[in-house]
C-alpha positions in Angstrom: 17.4 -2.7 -33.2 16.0 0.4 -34.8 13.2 2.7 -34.9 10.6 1.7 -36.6 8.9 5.0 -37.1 12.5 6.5 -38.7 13.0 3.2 -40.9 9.2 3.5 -42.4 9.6 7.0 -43.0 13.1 6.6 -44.9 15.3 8.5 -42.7 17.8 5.7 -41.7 18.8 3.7 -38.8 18.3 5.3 -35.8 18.7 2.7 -32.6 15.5 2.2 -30.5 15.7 2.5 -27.1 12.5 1.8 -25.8 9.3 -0.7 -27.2 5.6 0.7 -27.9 3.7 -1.6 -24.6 0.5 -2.0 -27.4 1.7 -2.7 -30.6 5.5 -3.6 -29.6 7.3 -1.1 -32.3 10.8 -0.2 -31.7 11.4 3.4 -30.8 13.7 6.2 -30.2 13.9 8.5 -27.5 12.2 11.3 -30.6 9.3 8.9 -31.0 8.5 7.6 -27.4 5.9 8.7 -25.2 6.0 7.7 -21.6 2.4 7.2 -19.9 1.2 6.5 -16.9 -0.3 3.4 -16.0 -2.6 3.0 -13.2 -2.6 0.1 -11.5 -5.8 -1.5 -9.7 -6.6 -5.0 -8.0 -10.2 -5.9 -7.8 -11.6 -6.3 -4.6 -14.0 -9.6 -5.3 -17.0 -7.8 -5.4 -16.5 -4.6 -4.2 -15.0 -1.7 -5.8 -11.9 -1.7 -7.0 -8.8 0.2 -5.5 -6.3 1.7 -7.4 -2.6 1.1 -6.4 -0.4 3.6 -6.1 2.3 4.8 -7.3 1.5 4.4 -10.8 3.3 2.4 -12.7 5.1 3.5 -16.7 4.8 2.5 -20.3 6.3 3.8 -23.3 4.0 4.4 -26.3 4.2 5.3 -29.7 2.3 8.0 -31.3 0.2 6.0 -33.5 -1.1 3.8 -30.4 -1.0 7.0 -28.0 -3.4 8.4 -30.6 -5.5 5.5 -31.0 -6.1 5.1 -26.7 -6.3 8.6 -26.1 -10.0 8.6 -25.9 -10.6 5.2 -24.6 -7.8 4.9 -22.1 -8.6 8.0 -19.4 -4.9 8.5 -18.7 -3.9 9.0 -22.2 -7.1 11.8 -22.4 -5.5 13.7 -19.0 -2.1 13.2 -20.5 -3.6 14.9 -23.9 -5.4 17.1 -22.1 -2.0 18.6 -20.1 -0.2 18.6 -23.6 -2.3 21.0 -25.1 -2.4 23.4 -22.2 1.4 23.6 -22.4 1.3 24.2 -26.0 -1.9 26.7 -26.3 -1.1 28.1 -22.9 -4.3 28.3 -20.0 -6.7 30.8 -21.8 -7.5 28.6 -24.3 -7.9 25.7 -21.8 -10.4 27.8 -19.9 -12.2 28.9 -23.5 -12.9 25.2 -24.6 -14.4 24.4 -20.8 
């Protein structure tokens, strides 16, 4: 199997090694994001506890982009992205 991102974008074969856990693409290691996934069981009616450790899941960009601001570990995981590319003054700027 292939990427799927490399074979829509014309540049050849380039074998997957991992599948996007929303939309099921193919990818390769250039094109996979690992996640986190927290886990929780719900108590009946009380509040729910989250499990640890957290569990994995590989995402493409395209989904990754599309959850970041409705799944709150893909916003942290966005968030910690930019403050290793911009570095921590701008971090503390957009406060």
């Amino acid at each position: 199997m292939d990427c799927w991102e490399h074979e829509t974008a014309g540049q050849g074969p380039v074998p997957a090694v991992a599948f996007c856990r929303h939309c099921g693409a193919a990818l390769c290691r250039d094109h996979a994001t690992v996640c986190t996934d927290e886990r929780v069981r719900q108590n009946g009616m009380g509040s729910p506890t989250r499990l640890l450790p957290d569990g994995r899941k590989i995402c493409c960009s395209t989904c990754r982009e599309a959850f970041v601001e409705s799944v709150p570990v893909h916003r942290a995981e966005q968030r910690l992205r930019d403050l290793a590319t911009t570095g921590p003054e701008s971090a503390a700027a957009s406060c």
